[in-house]
C-alpha angles and dihedrals in degrees: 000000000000117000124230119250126190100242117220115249096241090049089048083056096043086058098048091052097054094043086058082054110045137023113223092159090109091066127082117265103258084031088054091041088057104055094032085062099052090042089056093043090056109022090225110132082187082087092062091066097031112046112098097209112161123186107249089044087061092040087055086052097053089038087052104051087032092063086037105264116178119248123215131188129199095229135016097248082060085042093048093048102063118089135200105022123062110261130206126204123180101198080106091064098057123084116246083252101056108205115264127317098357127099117216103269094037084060089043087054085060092048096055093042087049079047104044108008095172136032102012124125111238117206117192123177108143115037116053078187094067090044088058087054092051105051092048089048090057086043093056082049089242080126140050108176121189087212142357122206105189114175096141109170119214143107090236102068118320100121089049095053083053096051089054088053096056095045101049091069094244110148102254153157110223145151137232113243152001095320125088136096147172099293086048093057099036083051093054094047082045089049092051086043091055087043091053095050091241 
């Protein structure tokens, strides 16, 4: 059951007015939830269009961090920007000369599967690169996620990660296309939180 929280005035505001601006009234409730909250994070009505939420991928989420599941960013601005639940992320862990050919948060991506190879929520809005990883992880069965959430941002590759990650049967929250980000991807973690009453 969700929780009430006191919503702050200026986020009130921030709602009505996209409510004025968009109709989400056509999708179902915790699907609705989830792309409201990454519109209002960004500001950015392009996500209502663009998100690709479906119903059992969110319940996966709220049964996830319900029962505990780590969750693990890609990057600390991802990490910092999830609220309410405790967050990892293992870029710290990698050396500043990842080894080859791997970028950093692809090899951080190795380190938390090695870490948590199955029921963790994993939460990517910066590297396309660690998305690809984690989607061929999950593919040579190294990795089992309760949940992906893969908005990377980014002109080299990041549609495409997203596109892997719809197609590798994970259950996920994407989006289609270049746009993303790490307040995209922390909103829709915060969004799942809210949903489970956390």
């Amino acid at each position: 059951m969700t929780q009430a929280r006191p919503v702050h005035p200026i986020e009130a505001e921030s709602l009505r007015i996209l409510g004025q601006r968009l109709d989400l009234n056509g999708l179902a409730p915790e699907v609705r939830a989830v792309v409201e909250r990454v519109v209002h994070a960004t500001a950015d009505l392009d996500f209502a269009e663009t998100m690709v939420v479906d119903g059992a991928a969110v319940a996966s989420g709220i049964a996830a961090l319900r029962a505990g599941a780590p969750v693990i960013a890609d990057v600390e601005m991802v990490r910092a920007g999830i609220t309410g639940i405790p967050a990892l992320c293992y870029l710290a862990g990698v050396p500043r000369v990842p080894p080859e050919p791997l970028t950093r948060s692809a090899a951080a991506m190795r380190l938390a599967a090695e870490q948590h190879p199955q029921g963790a929520v994993f939460v990517l809005g910066c590297a396309p690169t660690a998305l690809a990883e984690l989607v061929r992880l999950a593919a040579a069965r190294a990795l089992r996620p309760a949940l992906v959430v893969g908005l990377p941002v980014g002109f080299v590759g990041a549609a495409e990660a997203k596109e892997e990650l719809r197609a590798s049967g994970l259950a996920a929250i994407s989006n289609v296309g270049e746009k993303g980000g790490s307040g995209a991807a922390a909103a829709a973690v915060n969004a799942l939180v809210r949903l489970a009453g956390l």
